[in-house]
C-alpha positions as CSV (number, residue, x, y, z in Angstrom):
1,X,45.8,-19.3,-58.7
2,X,46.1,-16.9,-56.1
3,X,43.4,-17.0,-52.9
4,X,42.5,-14.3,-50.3
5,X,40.4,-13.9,-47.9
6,X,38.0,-11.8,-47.6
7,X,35.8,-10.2,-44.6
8,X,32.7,-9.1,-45.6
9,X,31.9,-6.2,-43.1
10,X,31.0,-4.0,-45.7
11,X,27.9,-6.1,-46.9
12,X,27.0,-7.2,-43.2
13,X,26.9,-3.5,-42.3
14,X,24.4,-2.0,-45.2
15,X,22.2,-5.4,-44.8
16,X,22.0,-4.3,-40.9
17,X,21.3,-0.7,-41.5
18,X,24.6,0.7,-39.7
19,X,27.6,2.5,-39.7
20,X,31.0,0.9,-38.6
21,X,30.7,3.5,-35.6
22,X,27.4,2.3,-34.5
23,X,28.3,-1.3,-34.9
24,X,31.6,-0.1,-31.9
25,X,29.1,1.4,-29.8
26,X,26.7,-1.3,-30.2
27,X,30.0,-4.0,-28.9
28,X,31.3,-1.6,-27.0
29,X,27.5,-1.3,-24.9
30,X,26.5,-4.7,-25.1
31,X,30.0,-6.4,-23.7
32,X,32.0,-3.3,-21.9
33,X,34.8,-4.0,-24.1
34,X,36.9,-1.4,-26.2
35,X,37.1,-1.7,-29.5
36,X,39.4,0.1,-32.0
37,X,37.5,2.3,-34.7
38,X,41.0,1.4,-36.6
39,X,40.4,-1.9,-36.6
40,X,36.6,-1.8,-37.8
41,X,37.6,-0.1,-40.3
42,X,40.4,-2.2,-41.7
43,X,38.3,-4.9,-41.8
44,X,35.5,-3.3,-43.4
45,X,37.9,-2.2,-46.1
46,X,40.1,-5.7,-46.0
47,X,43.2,-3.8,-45.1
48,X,44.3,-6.5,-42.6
49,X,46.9,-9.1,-42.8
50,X,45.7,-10.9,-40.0
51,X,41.8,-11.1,-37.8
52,X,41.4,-10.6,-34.4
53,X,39.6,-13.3,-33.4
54,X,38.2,-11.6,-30.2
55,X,36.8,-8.9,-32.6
56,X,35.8,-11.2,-35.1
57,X,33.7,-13.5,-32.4
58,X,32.3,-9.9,-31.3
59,X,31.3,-8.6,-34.6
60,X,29.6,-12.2,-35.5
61,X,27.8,-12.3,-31.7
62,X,26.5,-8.1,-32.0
63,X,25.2,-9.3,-36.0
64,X,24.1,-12.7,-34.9
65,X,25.7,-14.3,-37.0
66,X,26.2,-17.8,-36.8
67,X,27.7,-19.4,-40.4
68,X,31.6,-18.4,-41.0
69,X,30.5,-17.8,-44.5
70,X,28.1,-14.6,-43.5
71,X,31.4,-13.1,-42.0
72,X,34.1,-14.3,-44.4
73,X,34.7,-15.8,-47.8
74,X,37.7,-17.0,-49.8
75,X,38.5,-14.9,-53.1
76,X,40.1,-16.3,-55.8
77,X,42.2,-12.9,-57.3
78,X,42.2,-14.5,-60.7
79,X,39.0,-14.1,-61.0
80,X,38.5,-10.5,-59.4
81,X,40.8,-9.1,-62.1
């Protein structure tokens, strides 16, 4: 058995109607912080090896998101294949 996890951007983006560029404008108006487009995107496509928990607890405030699960989920790859 082999487990991954799994950030679920993609999903959280479509069910809030926007782009991963309007999601960085939208942190980047609402806190004054930069964020990388890079690393929106490689979480949107699950290309990173490790979270940014800043960015993570940004993402989660700007979506209002407050269960773990809306944001993340464990994968068994088993079962994916």
């Amino acid at each position: 058995m082999s487990i991954r996890l799994r950030v679920k951007l993609d999903e959280l983006l479509k069910k809030h109607d926007l782009t991963q560029k309007e999601l960085k404008e939208r942190i980047e108006q609402s806190t004054g912080k930069t964020v990388r487009a890079a690393a929106i995107s490689e979480l949107y496509n699950n290309q990173r090896t490790s979270l940014n928990k800043e960015l993570m607890e940004l993402i989660a405030t700007e979506l209002q998101i407050n269960d773990l699960n809306e944001l993340v989920e464990l994968v068994d790859d088993e079962d994916s294949n």
